[in-house]
Structures are given as C-alpha cells and as structure tokens.
PLY file of the C-alpha trace (Angstrom):
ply
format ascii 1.0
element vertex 70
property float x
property float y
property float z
element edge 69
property int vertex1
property int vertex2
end_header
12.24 10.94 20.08
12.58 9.31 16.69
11.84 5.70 15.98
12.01 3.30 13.32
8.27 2.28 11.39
8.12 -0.88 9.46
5.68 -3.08 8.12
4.82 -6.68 9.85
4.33 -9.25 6.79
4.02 -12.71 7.43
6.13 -13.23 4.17
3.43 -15.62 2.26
3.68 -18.20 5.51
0.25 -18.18 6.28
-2.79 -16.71 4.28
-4.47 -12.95 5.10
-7.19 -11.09 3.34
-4.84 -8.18 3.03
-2.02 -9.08 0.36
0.58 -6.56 2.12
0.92 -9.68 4.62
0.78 -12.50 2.03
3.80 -10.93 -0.11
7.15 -9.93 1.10
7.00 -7.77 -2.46
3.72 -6.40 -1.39
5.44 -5.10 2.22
8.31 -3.58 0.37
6.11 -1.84 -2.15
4.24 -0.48 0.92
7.24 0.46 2.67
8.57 2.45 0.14
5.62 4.21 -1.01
4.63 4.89 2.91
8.04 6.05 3.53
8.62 3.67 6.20
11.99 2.71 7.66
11.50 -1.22 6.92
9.77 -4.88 6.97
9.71 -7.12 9.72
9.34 -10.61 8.17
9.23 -13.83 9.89
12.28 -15.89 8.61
10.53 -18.67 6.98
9.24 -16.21 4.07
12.64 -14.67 3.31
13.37 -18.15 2.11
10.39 -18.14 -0.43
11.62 -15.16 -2.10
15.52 -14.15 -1.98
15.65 -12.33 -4.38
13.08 -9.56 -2.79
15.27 -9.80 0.24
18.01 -8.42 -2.12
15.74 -5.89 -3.01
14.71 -4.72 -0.02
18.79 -4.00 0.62
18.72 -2.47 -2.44
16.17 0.28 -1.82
17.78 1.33 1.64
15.14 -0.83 3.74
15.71 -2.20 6.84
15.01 -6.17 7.42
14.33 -7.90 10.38
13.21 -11.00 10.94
11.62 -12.93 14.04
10.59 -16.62 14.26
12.73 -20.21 13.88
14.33 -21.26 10.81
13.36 -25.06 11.18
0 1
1 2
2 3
3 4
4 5
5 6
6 7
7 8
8 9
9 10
10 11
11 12
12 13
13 14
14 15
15 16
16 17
17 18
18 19
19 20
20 21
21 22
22 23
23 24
24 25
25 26
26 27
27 28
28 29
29 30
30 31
31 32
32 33
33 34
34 35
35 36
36 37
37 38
38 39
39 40
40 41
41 42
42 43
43 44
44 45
45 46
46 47
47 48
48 49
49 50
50 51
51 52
52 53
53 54
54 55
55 56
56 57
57 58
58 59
59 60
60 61
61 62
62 63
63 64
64 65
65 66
66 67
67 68
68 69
C-alpha cells in the first residue's frame, strides 16, 4: 500500500521553535530534500507568500490546505 507523505507547516500563522513550521519556504525545502510527496499548509499562510505556492507547483509538490480563509 503506497501513500502520500507531506510536511504539516503552519505557513508563518503562528510562531514554532522549529522554522520548518514558521516558513512555507522552509516546508518546501524539506519536502524536496526528504523526498516527500508534499506540504499541507493551512490557507491563511499561502496568502503570505504566493509566490512559494508557485513554487511548490513548480517542483512537482503537492499542496493542500486545511483551515478558513476569513
């Protein structure tokens, strides 16, 4: 049974001693060099930083996203 690994980031919405989950570039730095499938980010932080989101498309990462945009 195969499944999909990402990385949970919170995006920058709240503050973490581990920077992976401060930094939506962070998570997709991790992802690729972990070889995971993705990031899961909660939808408030792909807001902060389109232009990551762009790049996560761009290096054949998966998004999602979970949360409420208001």
């Amino acid at each position: 049974m195969n499944g999909q690994v990402n990385f949970l980031t919170n995006g920058g919405n709240e503050t973490y001693d581990d920077v992976r989950m401060n930094s939506l570039e962070e998570a997709k730095n991790l992802a690729i060099s972990g070889g995971l499938d993705g990031v899961v980010l909660e939808v408030k932080g792909m807001f902060r930083n389109p232009s990551v989101v762009r790049e996560i498309k761009e290096s054949n990462l998966s998004l999602l996203t979970y949360g409420k945009q208001k």
